[in-house]
Structure formats: structure tokens, C-alpha cells
N, C-alpha and C positions, 0 to 999 in steps of 0.2 A: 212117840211123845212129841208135841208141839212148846215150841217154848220163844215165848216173845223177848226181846229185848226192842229197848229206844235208845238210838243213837241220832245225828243229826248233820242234816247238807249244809254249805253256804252256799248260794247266790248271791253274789252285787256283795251289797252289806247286810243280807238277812239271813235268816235260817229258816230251813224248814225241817219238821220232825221226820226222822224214817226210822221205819219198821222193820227190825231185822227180826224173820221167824225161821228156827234152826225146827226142820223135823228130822227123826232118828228114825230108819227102819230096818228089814232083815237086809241081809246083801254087806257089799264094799263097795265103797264110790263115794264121790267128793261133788257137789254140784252145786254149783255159786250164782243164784240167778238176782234179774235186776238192774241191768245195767252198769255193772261193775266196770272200773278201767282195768290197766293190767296192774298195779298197784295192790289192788282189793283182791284179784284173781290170785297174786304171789304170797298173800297174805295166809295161806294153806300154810305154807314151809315154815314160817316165821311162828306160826301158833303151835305147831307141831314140835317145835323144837323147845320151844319157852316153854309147853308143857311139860315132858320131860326133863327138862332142867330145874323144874317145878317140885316133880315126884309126882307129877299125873301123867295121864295118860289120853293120846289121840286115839277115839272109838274107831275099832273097826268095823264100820258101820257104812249103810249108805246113810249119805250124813246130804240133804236139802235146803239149802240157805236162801230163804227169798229176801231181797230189799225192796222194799214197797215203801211210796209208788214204781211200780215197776218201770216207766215209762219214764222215768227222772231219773238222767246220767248221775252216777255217781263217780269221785273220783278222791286219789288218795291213802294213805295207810292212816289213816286216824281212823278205820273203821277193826283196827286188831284187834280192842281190847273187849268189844262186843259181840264180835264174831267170838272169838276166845270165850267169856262167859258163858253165851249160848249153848256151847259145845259141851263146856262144863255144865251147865244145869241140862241140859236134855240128855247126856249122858248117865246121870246120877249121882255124880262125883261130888256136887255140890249141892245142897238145900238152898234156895232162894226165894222163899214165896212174896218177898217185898220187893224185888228187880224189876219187877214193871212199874214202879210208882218212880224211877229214876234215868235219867240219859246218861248211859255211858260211852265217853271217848278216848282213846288214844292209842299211841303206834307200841308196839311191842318190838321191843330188840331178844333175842336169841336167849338169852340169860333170862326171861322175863319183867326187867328195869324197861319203864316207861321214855319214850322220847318226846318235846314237844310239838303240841297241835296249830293247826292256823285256825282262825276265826270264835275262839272261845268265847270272849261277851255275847258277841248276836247269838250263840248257840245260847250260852246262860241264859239271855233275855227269850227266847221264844221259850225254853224251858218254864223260867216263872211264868207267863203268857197263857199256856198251856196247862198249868197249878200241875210241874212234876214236883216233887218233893226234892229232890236234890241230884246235883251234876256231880259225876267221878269225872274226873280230865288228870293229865301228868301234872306232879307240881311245879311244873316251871312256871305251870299257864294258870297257876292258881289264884295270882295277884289278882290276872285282869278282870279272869269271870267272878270273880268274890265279888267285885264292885258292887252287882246286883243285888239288891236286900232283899228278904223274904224265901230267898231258897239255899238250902245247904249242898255249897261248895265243898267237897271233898280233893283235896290236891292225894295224888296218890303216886310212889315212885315205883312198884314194882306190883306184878300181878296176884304177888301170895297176902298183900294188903288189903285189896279188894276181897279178897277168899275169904279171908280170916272174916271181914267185916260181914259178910252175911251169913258166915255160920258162925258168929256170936263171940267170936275169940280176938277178934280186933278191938285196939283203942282208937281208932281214927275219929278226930275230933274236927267239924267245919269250918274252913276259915273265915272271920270273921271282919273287914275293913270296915272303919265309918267312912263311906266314901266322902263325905263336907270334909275331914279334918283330912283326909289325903287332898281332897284337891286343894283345900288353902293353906298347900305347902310351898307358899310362890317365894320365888328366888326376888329379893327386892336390890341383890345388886349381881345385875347379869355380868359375862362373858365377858360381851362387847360392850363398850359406851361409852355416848358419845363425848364426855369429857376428852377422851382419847385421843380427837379430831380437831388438829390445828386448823383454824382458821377457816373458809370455806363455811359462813353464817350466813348465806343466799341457799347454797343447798340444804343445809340444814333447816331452813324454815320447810323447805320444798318435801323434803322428808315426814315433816313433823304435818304440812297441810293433807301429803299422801296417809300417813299415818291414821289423820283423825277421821277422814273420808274413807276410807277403804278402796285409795286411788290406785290404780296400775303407773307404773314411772320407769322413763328410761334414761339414762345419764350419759351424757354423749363429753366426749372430752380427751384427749392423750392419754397416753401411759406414763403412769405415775404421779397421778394426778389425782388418786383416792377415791376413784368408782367402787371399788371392790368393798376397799377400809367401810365407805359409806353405808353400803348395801348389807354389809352383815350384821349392822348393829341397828336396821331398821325394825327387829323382831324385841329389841330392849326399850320402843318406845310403843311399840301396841299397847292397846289396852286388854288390863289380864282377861284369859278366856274365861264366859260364862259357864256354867256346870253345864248348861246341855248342849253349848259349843266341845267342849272337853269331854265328853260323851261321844260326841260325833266324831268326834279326831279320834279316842282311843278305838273305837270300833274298826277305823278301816285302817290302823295299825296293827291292828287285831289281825283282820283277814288276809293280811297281806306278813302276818309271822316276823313284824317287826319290833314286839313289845320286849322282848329278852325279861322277865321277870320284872315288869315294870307295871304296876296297876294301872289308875288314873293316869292320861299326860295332864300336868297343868300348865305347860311352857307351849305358847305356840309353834308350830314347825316351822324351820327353814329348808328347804330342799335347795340345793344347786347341782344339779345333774350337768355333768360333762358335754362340748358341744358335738360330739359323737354320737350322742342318743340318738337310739331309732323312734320311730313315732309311736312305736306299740309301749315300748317302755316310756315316754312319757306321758300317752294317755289314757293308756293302759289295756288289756286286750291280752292274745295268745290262743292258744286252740280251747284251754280253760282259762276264762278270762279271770283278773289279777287286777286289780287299782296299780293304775301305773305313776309315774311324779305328781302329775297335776292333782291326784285325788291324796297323795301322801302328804302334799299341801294344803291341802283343805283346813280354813278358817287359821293359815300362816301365809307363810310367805312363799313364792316359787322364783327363784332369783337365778336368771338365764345370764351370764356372764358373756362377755363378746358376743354378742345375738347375730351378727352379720356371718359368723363362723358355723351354722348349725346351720343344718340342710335345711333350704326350704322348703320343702314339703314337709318337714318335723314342724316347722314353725305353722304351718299355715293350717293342721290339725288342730290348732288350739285355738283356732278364729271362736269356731262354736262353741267349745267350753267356758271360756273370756265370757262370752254374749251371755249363756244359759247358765252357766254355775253349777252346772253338771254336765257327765259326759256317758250319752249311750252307747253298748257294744254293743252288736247284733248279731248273734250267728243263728244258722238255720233253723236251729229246734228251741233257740231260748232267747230274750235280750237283758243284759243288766245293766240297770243305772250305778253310775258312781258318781256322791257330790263333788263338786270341783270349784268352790266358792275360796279362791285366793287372793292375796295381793300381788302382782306382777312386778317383780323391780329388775328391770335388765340395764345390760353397760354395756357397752361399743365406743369404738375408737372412730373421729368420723373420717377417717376415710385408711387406707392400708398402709400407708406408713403410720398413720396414727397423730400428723401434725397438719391436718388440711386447717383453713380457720385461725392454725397460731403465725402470729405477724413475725415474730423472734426465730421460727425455725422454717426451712425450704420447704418446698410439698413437692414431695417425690415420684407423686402416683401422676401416671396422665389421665385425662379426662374417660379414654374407654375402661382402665382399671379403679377410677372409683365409679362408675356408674356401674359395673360391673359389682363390683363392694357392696353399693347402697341398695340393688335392685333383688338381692336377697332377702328384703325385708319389704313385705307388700304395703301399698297403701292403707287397704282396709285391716292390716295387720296395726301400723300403728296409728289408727283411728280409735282402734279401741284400749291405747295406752292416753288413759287422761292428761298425764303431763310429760314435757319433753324438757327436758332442762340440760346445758352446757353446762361441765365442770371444766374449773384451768387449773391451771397447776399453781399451788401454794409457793408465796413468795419464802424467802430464808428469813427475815424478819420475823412472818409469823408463825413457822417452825420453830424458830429458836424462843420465842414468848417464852416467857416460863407461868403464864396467868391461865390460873384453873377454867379450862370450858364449863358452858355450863352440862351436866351431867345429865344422863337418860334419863332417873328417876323422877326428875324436876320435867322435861319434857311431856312425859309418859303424863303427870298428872293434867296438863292444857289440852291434851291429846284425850282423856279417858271422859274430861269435863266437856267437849266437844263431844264426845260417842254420848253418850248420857242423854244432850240437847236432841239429838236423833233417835236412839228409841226412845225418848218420849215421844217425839214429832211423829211417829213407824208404829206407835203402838196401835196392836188393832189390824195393820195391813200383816197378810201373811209374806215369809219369805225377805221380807226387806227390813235390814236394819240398821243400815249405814247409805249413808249418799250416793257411795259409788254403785249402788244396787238398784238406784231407781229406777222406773222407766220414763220415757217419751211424758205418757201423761201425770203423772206426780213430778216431775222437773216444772211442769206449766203450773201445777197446783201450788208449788213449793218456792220455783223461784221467778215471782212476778215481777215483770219489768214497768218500768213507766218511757214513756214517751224517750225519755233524755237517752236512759240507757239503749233501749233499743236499737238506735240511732250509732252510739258508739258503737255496740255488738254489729251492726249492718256494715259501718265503716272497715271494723277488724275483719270481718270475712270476708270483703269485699278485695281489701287490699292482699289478704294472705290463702283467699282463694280455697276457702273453708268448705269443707260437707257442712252436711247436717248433721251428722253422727257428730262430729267434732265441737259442732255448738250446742249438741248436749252437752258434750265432757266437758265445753269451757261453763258452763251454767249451773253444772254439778261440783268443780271445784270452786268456784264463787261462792253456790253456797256452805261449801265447806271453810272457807276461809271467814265466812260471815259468822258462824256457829264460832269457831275458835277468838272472834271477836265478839262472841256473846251477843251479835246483832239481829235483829229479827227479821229486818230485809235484807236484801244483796241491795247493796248501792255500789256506788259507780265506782270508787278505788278497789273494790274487790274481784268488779268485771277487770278493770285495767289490770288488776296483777294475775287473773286465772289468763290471760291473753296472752302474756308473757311467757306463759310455762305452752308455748304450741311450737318449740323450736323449729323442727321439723320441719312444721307447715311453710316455711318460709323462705320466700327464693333464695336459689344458693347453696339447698342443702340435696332438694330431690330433682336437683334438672329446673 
């Protein structure tokens, strides 16, 4: 007897359908074809045992399991719960004439209770895609793939609940989310914020310009001087994620087994990964590739903390992803995309004692150990960080204030009314929705110079020794600064204060 089940692969952030056909014939043998790893191979013992802990029983039988496409690696134990049914229905154990109209997922422990899966939404989504009627998966993983309207989500904890349901004796009822009223569950007083933050009203604009552009920023300054305090509370002045921003984020939290029972995100991410990371963990990769930091940031923040301290060759993998806003893996027989469209806010000290630049305290480093310090961080690496801004250390005066800052929420609305001014300006272009996304030619389209300005922009680069990559980024935050002044053109005090934010560029810092 032949007997079909669908279960489902992830690639990248997609899913494709596979075909699991269990045939039953005279003999004894076990034979698992299709490209199985050893995961799916060990998946014999584990079904064998849950059966019997069940009150059924493994046929002794020669028992032929092909996964089709054959020629498409599979990997993983989310493939138990369908191997498992198959077995059951080609055996006779069970009646199932409706099992092919559904995709079943998930790992099986010993006992028959369900573990959970990685990549449930995209599996949910190609399911509706493909008009199955409805997904079985464990219910941890039930929040995320419910999201999906039009097909019945079954969360399911143990194997006798599946059984039950197709021979007629189960209550198992689909779960249902409004995905609108889950995502406009937004937190309107975050974590962080910046009421919090004495004093320091120059970084804070700098924050609030990176905020509404979608700038990458680096914060250069001593220790204890509030890079970090700064940097964690720039995800409380974004503007709240759109539904298929927030679609996009929960998918590759999805695939990567980070959602813990959590449906929708509607909170942007903050990632700050340790400066020990290897390259493949931040951008992601392994023998089966896995979204690494940069993509778990995706449409938040990725905030590299002392950036001079992280290998540089970690850092100099993210050149391409910065540029493209995605990041390809490639191995022999397959390649996957993963998006990587984030905000960049990194902190360093500038130089290894961490006081070069302050007039009040000695500089300790000689000149071969900060060139040494600084040389960890390429030029075309901070080319593509739009702003460079000093932080100093807050006087005791304005510590001790006791006058309310002004608060995130208030922020967040000049910042959200500025995002707004841009996709209207973007609506229509694919891919670009914010400033910092533009290219080459929408910068000329978008921020027209006249004669005067040109002229100052020629001076500035002339004197501080600019690329051209770099007078993009100065042209891209001008005209972000001009949108938060509700201005139609960039005029000349906007070029003068995006020029400002090029610390870096300036002698004294790189040699």
C-alpha cells in the first residue's frame, strides 16, 4: 500500500512542499530515501518508541519512505510526526482518507508529546499558497503560524491527538489570531527612553536625524560617557513597524526557532551580539545555513558595542550587506538569501585608553597603539556609516537636573512624521522606503543643489578629503534633516549640519 503525506523544507525564509510516500511490503527492513540527514535517519527509534508508548505498534514490515524532491537535502527532526502517520496509515492502524489535503509537522519525543519546530510561518504561508486545508505543528509553534488567515492551524501536543482527530474521536479545534489586533499591541511607553538621558541634546538630535532616515551611526567618546545608555533606547524612537515590515521580522525569527510562543513581533529588534562573534554567526551561514545577527535584525536595530574590539574580518563581511540589505550564502548545491535591511548604531572609545581628544585627561596610548586601535575599522567600512558623532561626558550639573527630558514618545512622533514625508516621496519605487535606502541616482533626483550649495559641499570635501560614497551619506542626511523640518528642498544650514556629523573624516582621527 502507498500512502502520501505533506510535510515541508525551509530554504532562506521560504518553504517548499515535500512529499513524504511511505510504501508497505512483504519482508522486514527500514529504508529512508531522499536525501535525509542523520537527524531524519535517527527518526526510526524515536517513532518506534512513541508508538508503543502509544498502544500501537512498528510494522514488521519492509517499510520505503521516499522524500520528494529527491534531490532536495533535507534536514532536521520536524520530519517525526509525518514519517510517524505515514507509518500509521500504510499500516492500517489508522483510517485517514483526508491526510492528504493537510501538511504535517513536528518532532516527536519518546513518550509521543510534541517538541517545537523552526520555520512555521513560511511553512503556514506556502501551505495556504498551495490551497492545503490546514497545518498540524506542536503547540508551542501555534501562535506564529496561526497568523496566516484562510487555513486551519492545528497546534497539537502529543501524537494520540492527531490520531484521535482523523478517526473522528478528537475535539481539536483551529486556532484562531486576528493578526490587525495582535499587531496593534504596541507598547507606547518602552523599556528604554530617552527622558532617562541627562543632558547630551546634540546626540540626541543626532539619534532622532538617524532615527527618521534610517541612518547607520557611530558614537565615538570615553567611557562613561553614555554610548551604550544612548544606543539602547534608539529602537523606542523608530517608527512603529508596518504589518508587512512585522511579517518580515516574524518569518526569520521564525526560521531561526526564536519566537518561543510568541505570534506577531510588533516591537522592532535590537540585536547586540558580543565582540567575540564569528562572521558566520553574524551573518549568518553553517554547513545548513541559519539567519545569523544581521538578518535577526532585520527592519531594527544591530548595535555593535566597542566596534574597534571585533575581528576585523567579522566587521568587513558586513560591508555587502550594509550596501545590499540583504546577504547571500552560497554552498555547492543551493544559495539562500536572507534580508538584512537594518539600522547600524555602533560605540568605540577613540583611542585604547579611551581619553585621546579629552583636554582634562592624559592620552596614554602612543601613536603605534592607537593606529593600531583605529586600523581595525576600514575606511570603506565607515563610509557606509552615514553619521559620525563625538560624545563627552556629561557635566555633574546636568546629572544632578532634576528637569524632565523630553521623553521617547514625543521624539518618536517628529521621527514617524518624517518616515511618512518618505514613503510618500518612495511610493511607487520598489525596495526603498526611507532615505537611507536610496541610491546614487534618487539622491540627484531628490536632493537638488543650486550653485551656492554646491560650492560649500566642494569646500567640505575638499578640506576633509571626502569620497564620493561619503557625499552621498552627507546628501542623504541633509535630506533627512530637511523632511524633519518639513522642508521641500535641502538648503544650505542642513548641508552645514549633515557635514558635521562626518567626525571621522577629519584629520586627527584616521592618520
Amino acid at each position: 500500500m502507498l500512502v502520501k503525506i505533506y510535510g515541508s523544507a525551509v530554504f532562506g525564509v521560504e518553504a517548499t512542499t515535500i512529499t513524504i510516500e511511505v510504501h508497505m511490503d512483504k519482508g522486514i527492513g527500514y529504508h529512508l530515501v531522499g536525501l535525509p540527514d542523520n537527524a531524519i535517519k535517527e527518526s526510526s527509534y524515536r517513532i518506534a518508541a512513541a508508538l508503543k508508548n502509544n498502544g500501537l505498534s512498528f510494522p514488521g514490515k519492509k517499510i520505503t519512505i521516499n522524500m520528494a524532491p529527491a534531490d532536495l537535502r533535507k534536514e532536521g527532526s520536524a520530519y517525526d510526526l509525518p514519517l510517524a502517520m505515514g507509518i500509521l496509515v500504510g499500516s492500517d492502524q489508522i483510517e485517514a482518507p483526508e491526510i492528504e489535503q493537510y501538511i504535517i509537522m513536528g518532532e516527536l519525543s519518546l513518550d509521543g508529546s510534541l517538541q517545537p519546530i523552526r520555520g512555521a510561518l513560511p511553512i503556514a504561508i506556502k501551505a495556504k499558497e498551495e490551497g492545503y486545508k490546514g497545518f498540524f505543528l506542536p503547540i508551542q509553534n501555534v501562535k506564529e503560524a496561526a497568523i496566516v488567515s484562510d487555513l486551519d492551524v492545528y497546534g497539537v501536543s502529543n501524537l494520540q491527538e492527531i490520531i484521535d482527530f482523523f478517526n473522528g474521536k478528537g475535539t481539536l479545534e483551529p486556532t484562531v489570531i486576528d493578526t490587525r489586533a495582535e499587531f496593534y499591541k504596541t507598547l507606547d511607553f518602552p523599556e528604554f527612553d530617552f527622558s532617562d538621558v541627562r543632558g547630551q541634546e546634540s546626540i540626541k538630535r543626532c539619534m532622532e536625524i538617524a532615527a527618521a532616515g534610517g541612518h547607520n551611526i557611530i558614537l565615538i567618546g570615553p567611557p562613561g560617557a553614555g554610548k551604550t545608555m544612548l544606543a539602547k533606547r534608539v529602537p523606542s524612537i523608530l517608527p512603529p513597524m508596518t504589518l508587512r515590515e512585522a511579517l518580515e521580522t516574524t518569518k526569520i525569527h521564525s526560521v531561526a526557532g526564536k519566537l518561543k510562543e510568541v505570534g506577531l513581533m510588533n516591537q522592532r529588534p535590537f540585536r547586540s551580539p558580543h565582540h567575540t562573534i564569528s562572521n558566520v554567526a553574524l551573518v549568518g551561514g553553517g554547513s545548513y545555513p541559519q539567519p545569523g545577527e544581521i538578518s535577526m535584525a532585520h527592519n531594527g536595530v544591530l548595535f555593535l558595542d566597542e566596534l574597534p574590539e571585533f575581528k576585523r574580518d567579522v566587521l568587513e563581511v558586513m560591508r555587502q550587506p550594509l550596501e545590499d540589505r540583504e546577504v547571500t550564502i552560497s554552498r555547492a548545491k543551493f544559495t539562500v538569501t536572507y534580508p538584512s535591511s537594518f539600522m547600524l548604531v555602533a560605540s568605540m572609545n577613540p583611542s585604547p585608553s579611551g581619553f585621546f581628544n579629552d583636554p582634562s585627561m592624559p592620552n596614554t596610548s602612543s601613536p603605534h597603539e592607537m593606529q593600531r586601535y583605529m586600523s581595525k575599522i576600514s575606511g570603506p567600512l565607515l563610509d557606509r556609516i552615514d553619521i559620525h558623532i563625538e560624545v563627552t561626558p556629561v557635566s555633574f550639573e546636568k546629572l544632578a537636573d532634576d528637569r524632565k527630558a523630553e521623553s521617547s514618545v514625543e521624539i518618536r512622533k517628529r521621527v514617524t512624521a518624517a518616515r511618512e514625508i518618505q514613503t510618500k516621496r518612495f511610493e511607487g519605487i520598489e525596495n526603498i522606503h526611507y532615505n537611507a535606502q536610496m541610491s546614487s541616482k534618487l539622491i540627484r533626483e531628490f536632493c537638488v543643489l543650486d550653485e551656492q550649495l554646491k560650492e560649500l559641499l566642494k569646500n567640505a570635501m575638499e578640506r576633509l578629503n571626502l569620497s564620493a560614497r561619503a557625499y552621498d551619506r552627507i546628501l542623504k542626511v541633509a535630506r533627512t534633516i530637511a523632511d524633519l523640518d518639513h522642508s521641500e528642498n535641502v538648503v544650505s544650514y542642513h548641508i552645514s549640519e549633515a557635514i558635521q556629523y562626518r567626525s571621522l573624516d577629519r584629520e586627527g582621527w584616521l592618520g
